[in-house]
C-alpha positions as CSV (number, residue, x, y, z in Angstrom):
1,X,-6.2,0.6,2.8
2,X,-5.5,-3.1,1.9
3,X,-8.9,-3.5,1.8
4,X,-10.1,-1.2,-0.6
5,X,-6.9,-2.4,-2.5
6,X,-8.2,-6.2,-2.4
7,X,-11.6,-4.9,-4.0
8,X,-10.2,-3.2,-7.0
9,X,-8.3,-6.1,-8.0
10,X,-11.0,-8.2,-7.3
11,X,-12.8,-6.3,-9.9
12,X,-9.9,-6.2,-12.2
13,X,-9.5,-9.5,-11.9
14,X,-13.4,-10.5,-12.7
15,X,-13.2,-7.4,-15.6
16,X,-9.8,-9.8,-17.5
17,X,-11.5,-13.3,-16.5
18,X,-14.4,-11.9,-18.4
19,X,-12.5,-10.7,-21.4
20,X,-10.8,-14.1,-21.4
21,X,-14.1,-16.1,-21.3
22,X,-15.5,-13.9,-24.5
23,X,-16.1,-15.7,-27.5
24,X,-16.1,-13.5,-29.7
25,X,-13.1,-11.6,-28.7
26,X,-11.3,-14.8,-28.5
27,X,-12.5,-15.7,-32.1
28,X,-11.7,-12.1,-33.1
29,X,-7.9,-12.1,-32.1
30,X,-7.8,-15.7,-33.1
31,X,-8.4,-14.7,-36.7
32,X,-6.0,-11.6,-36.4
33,X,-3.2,-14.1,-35.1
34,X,-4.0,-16.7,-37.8
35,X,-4.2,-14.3,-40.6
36,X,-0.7,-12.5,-39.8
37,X,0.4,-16.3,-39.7
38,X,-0.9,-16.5,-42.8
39,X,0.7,-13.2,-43.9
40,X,3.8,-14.5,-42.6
41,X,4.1,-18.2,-44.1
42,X,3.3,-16.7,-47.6
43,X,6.0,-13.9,-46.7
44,X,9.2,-13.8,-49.4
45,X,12.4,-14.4,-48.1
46,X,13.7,-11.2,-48.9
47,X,10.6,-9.9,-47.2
48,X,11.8,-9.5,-44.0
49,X,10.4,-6.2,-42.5
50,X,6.7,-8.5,-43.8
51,X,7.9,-11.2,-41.4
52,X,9.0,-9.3,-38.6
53,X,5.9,-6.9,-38.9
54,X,3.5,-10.2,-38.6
55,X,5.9,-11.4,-35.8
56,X,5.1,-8.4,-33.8
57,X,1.7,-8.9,-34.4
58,X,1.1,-12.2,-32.9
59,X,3.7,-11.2,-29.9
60,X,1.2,-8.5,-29.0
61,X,-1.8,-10.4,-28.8
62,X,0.0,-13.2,-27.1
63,X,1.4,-10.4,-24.6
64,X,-2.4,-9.3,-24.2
65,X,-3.6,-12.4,-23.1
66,X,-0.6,-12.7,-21.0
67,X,-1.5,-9.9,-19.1
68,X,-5.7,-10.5,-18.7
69,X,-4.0,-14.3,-17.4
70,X,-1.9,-12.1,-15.1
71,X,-4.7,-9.4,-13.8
72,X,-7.2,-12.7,-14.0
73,X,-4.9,-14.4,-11.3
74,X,-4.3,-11.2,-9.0
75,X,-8.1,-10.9,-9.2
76,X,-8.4,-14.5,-7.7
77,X,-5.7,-13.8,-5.2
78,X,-7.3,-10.2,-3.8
79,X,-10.6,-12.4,-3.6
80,X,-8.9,-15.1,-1.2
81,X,-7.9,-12.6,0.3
82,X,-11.6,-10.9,1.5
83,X,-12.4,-13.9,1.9
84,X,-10.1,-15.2,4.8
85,X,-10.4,-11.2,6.0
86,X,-14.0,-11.9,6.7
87,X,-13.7,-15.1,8.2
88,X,-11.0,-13.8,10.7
89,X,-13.0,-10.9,11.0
């Protein structure tokens, strides 16, 4: 059962490296996070629900990236894992 659980996060784990490695993604969210920066510098003081509403924002997408790093390093893990399974037979 270990095995089968070894291949699916394997294939997680190459699914996240693979959102990580895209360009475009990473140029899209990089423009999100720099526009609710943005957003947020130009934000009044009295504007705080502005402020905290851009905070969130770039929280998230720092917490998604987090967790591709996260699935992205279990991946690598459940691969070392097949592989000394193989050799040891």
């Amino acid at each position: 059962m270990d095995d089968l659980r070894h291949y699916k996060e394997r294939e997680r784990g190459a699914k996240a490296k693979s959102l990580l490695d895209d360009t475009i993604l990473n140029e899209i969210l990089d423009d999100i996070v720099n526009t609710y920066i943005d957003r947020w510098g130009q934000s009044t003081f009295s504007d705080m629900e502005r402020r905290e509403s851009c905070f969130r924002m770039v929280t998230a997408i720092g917490n998604l990236r987090a967790e591709l790093e996260s699935v992205a390093a279990n991946g690598r893990i459940a691969d070392e894992q097949i592989q000394k399974e193989q050799i040891n037979g």
